[in-house]
Every structure is written in C-alpha cells, then in structure tokens.
C-alpha atoms as one frame of an Amber mdcrd trajectory, in Angstrom:
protein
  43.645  36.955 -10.187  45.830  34.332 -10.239  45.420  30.606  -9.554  48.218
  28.818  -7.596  48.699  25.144  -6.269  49.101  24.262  -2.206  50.449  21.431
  -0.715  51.550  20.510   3.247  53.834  17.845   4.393  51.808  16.387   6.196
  49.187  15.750   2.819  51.127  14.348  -0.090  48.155  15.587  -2.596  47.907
  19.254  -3.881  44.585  21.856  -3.478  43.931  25.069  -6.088  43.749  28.496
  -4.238  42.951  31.656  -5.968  44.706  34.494  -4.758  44.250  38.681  -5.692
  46.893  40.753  -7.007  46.779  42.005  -3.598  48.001  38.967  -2.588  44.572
  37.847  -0.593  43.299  34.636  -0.627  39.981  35.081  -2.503  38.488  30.797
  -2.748  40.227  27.718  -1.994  39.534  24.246  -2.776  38.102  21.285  -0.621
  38.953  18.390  -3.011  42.519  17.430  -3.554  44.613  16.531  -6.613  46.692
  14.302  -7.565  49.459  16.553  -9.500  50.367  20.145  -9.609  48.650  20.522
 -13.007  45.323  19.233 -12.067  44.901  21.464  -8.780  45.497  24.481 -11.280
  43.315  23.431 -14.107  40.548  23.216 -11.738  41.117  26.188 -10.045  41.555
  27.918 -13.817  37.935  26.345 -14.097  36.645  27.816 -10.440  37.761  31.477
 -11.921  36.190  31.302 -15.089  32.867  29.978 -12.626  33.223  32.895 -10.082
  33.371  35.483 -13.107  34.648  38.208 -11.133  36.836  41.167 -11.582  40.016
  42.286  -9.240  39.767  45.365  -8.357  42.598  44.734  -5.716  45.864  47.247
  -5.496  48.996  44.722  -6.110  51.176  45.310  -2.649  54.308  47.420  -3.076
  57.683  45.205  -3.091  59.157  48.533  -2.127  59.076  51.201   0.582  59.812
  54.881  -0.948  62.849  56.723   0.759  61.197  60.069  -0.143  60.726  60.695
   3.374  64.284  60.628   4.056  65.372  62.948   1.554  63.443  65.968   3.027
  65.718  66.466   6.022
C-alpha cells in the first residue's frame, strides 16, 4: 500500500490517503496538514496502525493485442 498526499483548490492545507496497489482508496484522513510531508508521515503512521496486508492485483497499464493476432 502506498500512502499519498491530497489537496483541492479550494483548501490550501493537504490530507494523507492510503491507496492499494490496485489503485483503491483503502482510509483517508479527516485532519489536515500543514505541508506535504506531514500529511504523509501521518498517513505512514495510520498504515503501520491498520497493520494490514494488500492482497490487491496492481491494474494493468496495458491492454494485450493477443486477440488481434489470431485472425
């Protein structure tokens, strides 16, 4: 899992969400941070808290063209 900072224009202060290598949205924070580096050191901390495991499938960047080579 991976642990990745959020911001929005219309909030000038950043928020932690952990995301799967599936790219799924697993927990995301409700208190807000002042810098980048804060949001992910407590959402490093939140992971280490949940103590879980990913058993996720990481999403393809790539579509196989097998299926066009059996004409």
């Amino acid at each position: 899992m991976q642990v990745v900072a959020v911001s929005t224009p219309a909030s000038p202060f950043w928020r932690w969400r952990i995301v799967n290598y599936a790219g799924e949205s697993v927990a995301e924070s409700h208190e807000t941070f002042p810098t980048i580096a804060a949001a992910v050191a407590g959402g490093a901390k939140r992971l280490v808290e949940m103590n879980v495991v990913d058993r996720s499938e990481p999403v393809r960047a790539y579509r196989s063209t097998s299926h066009l080579r059996r004409r």
